[in-house]
N, C-alpha and C positions, 0 to 999 in steps of 0.2 A: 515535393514527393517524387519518386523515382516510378517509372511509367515502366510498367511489364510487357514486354513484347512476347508472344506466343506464336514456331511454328508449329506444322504438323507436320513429321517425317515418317510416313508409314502410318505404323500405330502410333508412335512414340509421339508423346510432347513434348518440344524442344523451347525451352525460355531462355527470354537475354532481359537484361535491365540495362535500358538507357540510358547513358550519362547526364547529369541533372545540369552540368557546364560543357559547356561550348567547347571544342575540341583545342581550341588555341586560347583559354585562360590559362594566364600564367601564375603557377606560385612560388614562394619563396622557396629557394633552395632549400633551406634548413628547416627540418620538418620539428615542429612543438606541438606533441602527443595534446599537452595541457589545453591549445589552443584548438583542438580539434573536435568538433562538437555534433558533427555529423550523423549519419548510420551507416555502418559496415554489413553489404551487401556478402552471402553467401549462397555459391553455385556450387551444384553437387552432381555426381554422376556414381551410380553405386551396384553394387552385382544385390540379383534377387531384390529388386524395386525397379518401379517405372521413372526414375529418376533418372533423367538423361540430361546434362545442361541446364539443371532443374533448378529456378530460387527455393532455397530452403531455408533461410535466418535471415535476421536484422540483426545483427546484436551493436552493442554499444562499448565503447572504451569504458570501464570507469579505474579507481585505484587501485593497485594491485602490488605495487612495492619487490620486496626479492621474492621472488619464487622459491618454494621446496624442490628436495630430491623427486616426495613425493606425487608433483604434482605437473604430467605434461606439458611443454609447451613448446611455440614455434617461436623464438626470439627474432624481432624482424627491426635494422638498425638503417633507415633511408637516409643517412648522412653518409654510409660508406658504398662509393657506388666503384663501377667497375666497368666491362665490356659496356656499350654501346649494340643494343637490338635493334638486327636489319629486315628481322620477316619469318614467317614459317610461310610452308607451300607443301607441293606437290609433280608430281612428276608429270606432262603434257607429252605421252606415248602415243604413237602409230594406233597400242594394241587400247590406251583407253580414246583417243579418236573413233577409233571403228567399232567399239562397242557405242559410243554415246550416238554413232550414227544411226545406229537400229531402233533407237527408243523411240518410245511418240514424244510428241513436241513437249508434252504439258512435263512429262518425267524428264526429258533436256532444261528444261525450264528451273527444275527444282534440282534438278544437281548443280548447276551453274548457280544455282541461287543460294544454296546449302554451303556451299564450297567458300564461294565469292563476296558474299555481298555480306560490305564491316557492318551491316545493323541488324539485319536476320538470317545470315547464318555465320561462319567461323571465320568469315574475316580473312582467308588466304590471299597473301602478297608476293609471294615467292613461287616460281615456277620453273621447272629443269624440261628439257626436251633433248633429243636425240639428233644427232647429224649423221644421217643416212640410217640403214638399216639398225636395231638392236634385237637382243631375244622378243622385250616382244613388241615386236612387227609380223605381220603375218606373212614374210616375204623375208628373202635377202636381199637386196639391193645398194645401187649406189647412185652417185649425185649424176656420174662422169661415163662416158664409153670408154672401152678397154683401150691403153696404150694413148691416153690425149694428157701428157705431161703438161701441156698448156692450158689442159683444161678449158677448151674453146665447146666442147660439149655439155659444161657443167648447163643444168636443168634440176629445179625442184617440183618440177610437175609433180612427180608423186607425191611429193604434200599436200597440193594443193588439192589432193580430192577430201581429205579428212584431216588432216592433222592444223597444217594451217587456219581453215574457218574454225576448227574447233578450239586454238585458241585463241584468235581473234573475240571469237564467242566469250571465251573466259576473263579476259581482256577487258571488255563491256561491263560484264557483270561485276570486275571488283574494281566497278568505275572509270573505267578508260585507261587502265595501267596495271602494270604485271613488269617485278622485276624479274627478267625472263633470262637465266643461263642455258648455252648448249655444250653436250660433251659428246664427242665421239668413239664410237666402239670398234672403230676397224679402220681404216685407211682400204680403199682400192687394192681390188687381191692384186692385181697388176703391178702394185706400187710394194708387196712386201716379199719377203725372202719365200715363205711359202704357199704363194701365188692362190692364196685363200684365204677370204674374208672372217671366215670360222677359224677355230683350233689354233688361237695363237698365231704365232710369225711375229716378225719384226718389219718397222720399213726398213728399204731398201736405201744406204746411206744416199744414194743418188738422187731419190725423191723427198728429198728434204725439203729442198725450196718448194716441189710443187706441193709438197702435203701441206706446206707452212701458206701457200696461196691459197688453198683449197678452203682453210677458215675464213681468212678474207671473201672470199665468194659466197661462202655461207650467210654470212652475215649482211652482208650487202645485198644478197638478193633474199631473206628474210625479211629485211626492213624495206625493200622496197613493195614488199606485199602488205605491210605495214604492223609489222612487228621487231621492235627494237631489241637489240639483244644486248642486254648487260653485261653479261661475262660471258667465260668459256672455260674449261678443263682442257687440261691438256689430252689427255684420253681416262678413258673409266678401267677400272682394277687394273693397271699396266704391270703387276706382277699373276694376271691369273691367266692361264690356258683354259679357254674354255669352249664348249661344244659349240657356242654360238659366237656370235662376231665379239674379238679379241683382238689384240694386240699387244705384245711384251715391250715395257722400256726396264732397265734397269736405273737405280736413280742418277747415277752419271750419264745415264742418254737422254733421260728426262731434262735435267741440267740443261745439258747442253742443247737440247732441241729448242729451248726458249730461248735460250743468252743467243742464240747462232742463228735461229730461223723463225719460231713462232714471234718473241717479242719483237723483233727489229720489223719483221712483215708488216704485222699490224701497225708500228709507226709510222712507218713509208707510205702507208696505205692512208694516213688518216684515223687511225682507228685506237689508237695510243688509250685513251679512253677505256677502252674494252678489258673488262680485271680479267686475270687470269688465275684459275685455279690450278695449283700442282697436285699429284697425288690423286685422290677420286677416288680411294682405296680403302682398306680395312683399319684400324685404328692399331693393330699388330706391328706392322712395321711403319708406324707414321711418322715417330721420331726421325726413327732413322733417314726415310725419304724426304724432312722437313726439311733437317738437319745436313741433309748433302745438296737440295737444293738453296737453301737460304744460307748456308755458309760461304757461299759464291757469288759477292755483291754484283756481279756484269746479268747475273740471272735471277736476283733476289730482287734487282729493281725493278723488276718487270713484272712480277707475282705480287697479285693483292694477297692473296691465302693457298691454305689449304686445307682441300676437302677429305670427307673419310667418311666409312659406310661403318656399319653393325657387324657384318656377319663374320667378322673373328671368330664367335661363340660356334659358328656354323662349324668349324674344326677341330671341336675341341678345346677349345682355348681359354672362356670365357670371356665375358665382357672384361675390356681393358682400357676403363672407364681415364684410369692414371695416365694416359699416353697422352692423350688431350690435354690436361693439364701438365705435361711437360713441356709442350712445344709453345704454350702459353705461358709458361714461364720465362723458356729461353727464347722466346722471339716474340715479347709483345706488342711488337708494330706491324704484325702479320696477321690479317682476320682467321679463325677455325670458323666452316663454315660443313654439317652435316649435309652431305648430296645423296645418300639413297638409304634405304631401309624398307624392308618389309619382312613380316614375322615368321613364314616360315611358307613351305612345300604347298602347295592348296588340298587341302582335302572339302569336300563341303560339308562333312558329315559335323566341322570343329567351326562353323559360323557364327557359332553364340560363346564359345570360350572365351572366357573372360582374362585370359592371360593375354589375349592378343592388346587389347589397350592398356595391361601392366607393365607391358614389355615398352611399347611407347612412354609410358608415363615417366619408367624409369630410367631410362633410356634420355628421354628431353631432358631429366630433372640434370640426372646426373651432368650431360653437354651443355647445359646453360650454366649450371656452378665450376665447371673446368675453365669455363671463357669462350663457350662457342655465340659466334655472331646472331647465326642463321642455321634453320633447321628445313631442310628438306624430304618428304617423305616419297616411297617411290612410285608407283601406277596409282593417279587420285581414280580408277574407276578399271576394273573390269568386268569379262561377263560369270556366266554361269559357272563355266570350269575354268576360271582363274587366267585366263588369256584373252586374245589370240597370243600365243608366240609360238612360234614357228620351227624353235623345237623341242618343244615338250616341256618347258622351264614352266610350268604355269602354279602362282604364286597366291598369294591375300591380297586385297585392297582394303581399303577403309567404306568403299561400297563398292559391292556387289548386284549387276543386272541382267536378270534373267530375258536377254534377247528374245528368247521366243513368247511371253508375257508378259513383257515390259515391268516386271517387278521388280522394286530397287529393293538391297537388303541391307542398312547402316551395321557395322561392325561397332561393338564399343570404341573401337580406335577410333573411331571419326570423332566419338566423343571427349575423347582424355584428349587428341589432340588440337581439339575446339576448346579445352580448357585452357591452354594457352593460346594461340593462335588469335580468339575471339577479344579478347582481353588485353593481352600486349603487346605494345603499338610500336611500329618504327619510330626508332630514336628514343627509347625507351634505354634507361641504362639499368642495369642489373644491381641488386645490391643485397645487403646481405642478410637471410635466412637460415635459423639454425635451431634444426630440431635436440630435442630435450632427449627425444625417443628413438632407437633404432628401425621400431616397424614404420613411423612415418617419414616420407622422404619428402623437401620441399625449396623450393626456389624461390623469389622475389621482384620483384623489378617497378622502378617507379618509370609511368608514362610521363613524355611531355608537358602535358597539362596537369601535372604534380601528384595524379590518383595513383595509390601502390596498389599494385597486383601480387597478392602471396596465393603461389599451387600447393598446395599440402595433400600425399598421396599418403592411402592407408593399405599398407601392401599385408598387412594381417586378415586374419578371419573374425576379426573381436572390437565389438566398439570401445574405440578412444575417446574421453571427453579432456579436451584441452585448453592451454588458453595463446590466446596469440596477443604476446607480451612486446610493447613498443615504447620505449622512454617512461619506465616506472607506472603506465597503466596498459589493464589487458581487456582484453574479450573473451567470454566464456563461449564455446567450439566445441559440438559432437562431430566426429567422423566417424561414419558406420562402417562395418565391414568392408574390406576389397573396395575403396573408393577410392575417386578424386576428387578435390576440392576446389576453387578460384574462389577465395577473397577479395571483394573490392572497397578498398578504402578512398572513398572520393573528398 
């Protein structure tokens, strides 16, 4: 029988259901519906219900043959599989460090444990941070002093008052490990054409080798503090000018800043190991940047992927859900790995909008069915007015903490995206799900240990009763309004 675990996050009740097998049983590859005699566990999270993370069904396979036009469902086929899952996470900022530093211990406790921990809360493995200052940091700053191309003044002191322990801290809680990328949003004003960390600029052709050193330094004295760093990006939106720390590459300077200086550094250095992310950017022009960096095998050897954010839509543009799926087409020895997103401007008055975990919902559903690896979301934590940053860019999180009251406030996005997150496991491959109905959207993936995870999103105002059809038997499935689902078939 399947043992119900209960937190409490605020008011809300948060439930998981713990695996009845040992996280390393192995089953046959080839799944036989007929042979499967279990109960299929169902997690719910819904607008206008206390339903957050919540068990709501048992139901059972039994016969069900071809389906009608008339009759909803999710088609879920675990012999066709696909990408390889690396993790979901969150972003490890300056600005949510020095919020989590004002809390009392016991609210530290429970964010770290909400966040982190794979049995009682959602399970985050994946982690991005900042190499020196970004928007939000409450500061501009840098590693270096002005004019030391040798970098003999490189110091991370300033991390080490907040940002460091804080994920170290995070580290602990999701068990001694965090695949932890860093990406840079500026290079040393000293080092760019306009001798300003802010507003754009480019570097300076001449501080190539030293910016290309300056990762190496990063990393090396991160882990000497005892934090390993997995990857890196080459820089974050390298086509935006923006009011805060920036920098411009076009994609032939990108190219050529790995084939010529980032990639060769890191192997001279020992550090060969270290993936490298291209791009960082919006999913708008991702082809195109994919496409001119991985058409260039001296720079394509050097790049594990490429990254890409949400806010196209921010433009006018729309989501351009299809770009992902082209560079996945044309380069499928290259990981797609999502590195930032968050929903919109802060206002606080829009904390309980329920569009803010649709946009996630749809958003992951859509990145995992194109062939994304990894998903990353942007500030796991700020305070009251949507910062600190430094200037004035202040955003949503998935929680929100009232520094002056130590009150934490869960956005539904913490919960859609604990609906995956909680549920599917590194080394989990993707496979395929395919709704009947246009209002529900839904992805799949079986875990390691052979359990399939199907998300099924009810982006309507109107319950759907469906059935989730697998090798000629189904399961009968209510999805209420505006919700999300996780199915777990163990």
């Amino acid at each position: 029988m399947n043992k119900i675990l209960f937190l409490g996050i605020g008011s809300v009740l948060l439930a998981f259901s713990l695996p009845k097998h040992p996280a390393d049983t192995k089953r046959n590859l080839h799944f036989r519906a007929s042979a499967f005699q279990g109960k299929i566990m169902v997690y719910s999270t819904a607008e206008n219900t206390s339903l957050r993370l919540s068990p709501t069904d048992s139901v059972e396979l039994t016969d069900f043959g071809q389906p009608l036009e008339t009759q909803p469902c999710i088609f879920i086929d675990p012999d066709k599989s696909f990408q390889t899952f690396m993790g979901i996470g969150g972003a490890l900022t300056d600005a949510s460090a020095e919020t989590y530093a004002k809390l009392p211990k016991a609210k530290q406790a429970e964010i770290l444990r909400n966040y982190y921990d794979p049995k009682i809360g959602i399970g985050y493995t994946l982690a991005r941070t900042n190499i020196q200052s970004c928007d939000f940091s409450s500061e501009s700053y840098s590693y270096v002093k002005d004019n030391d191309p040798e970098l003999k003044s490189f110091s991370i002191a300033h991390d080490e008052k907040y940002r460091i322990p804080f994920i170290k801290q995070a580290m602990a809680a999701a068990g001694g490990k965090l695949t932890v990328f860093a990406t840079p949003w500026s290079p040393p004003a000293w080092m760019k054409d306009n001798h300003d960390m802010l507003h754009g600029g480019k570097l300076l052709p001449a501080m190539d080798q030293s910016w290309a050193n300056f990762y190496v330094a990063f990393i090396k004295a991160y882990e000497k503090s005892g934090i390993p760093i997995w990857g890196l990006s080459t820089q974050n939106e390298p086509m935006a000018t923006q009011t805060w720390e920036s920098c411009i590459y076009t994609g032939n300077e990108e190219r050529d800043f790995i084939k010529n200086f980032l990639g060769p550094t890191l192997q001279h250095a020992g550090l060969g190991d270290k993936k490298i992310i291209a791009w960082d950017h919006n999913r708008d022009l991702l082809y195109q940047r994919a496409s001119t960096v991985l058409d260039d095998p001296e720079a394509a050897k050097y790049v594990w992927g490429v990254g890409f954010h949400w806010y196209e839509s921010w433009t006018g543009g729309g989501k351009i859900f299809d770009n992902v799926r082209r560079v996945a087409e044309a380069y499928p020895n290259t990981n797609l790995i999502f590195t930032e997103g968050c929903p919109d401007r802060f206002n606080p008055d829009s904390l309980n909008d329920w569009k803010w975990g649709e946009e996630y919902g749809r958003n992951m559903i859509e990145d995992f069915n194109d062939g994304t690896v990894a998903w990353t979301d942007w500030n796991i934590l700020l305070d009251e007015k949507g910062g600190p940053n430094h200037v004035g860019n202040f955003c949503f999180a998935p929680v929100h903490a009232n520094t002056q009251t130590g009150e934490l406030t869960y956005l539904n996005s913490f919960y859609y995206i604990g609906h995956f997150s909680r549920f599917i496991k590194p080394g989990a491959k993707r496979i395929i799900s395919s709704s009947s109905r246009g209002q529900i959207l839904t992805t799949a993936f079986r875990n390691p240990d052979g359990s399939i995870i199907t998300v099924v999103m009810n982006q309507s105002g109107e319950k759907i009763n469906y059935h989730l059809w697998i090798k000629g038997k189904a399961a009968a499935i209510t999805s209420l309004p505006h919700s999300i689902q996780t199915i777990v078939m163990e």
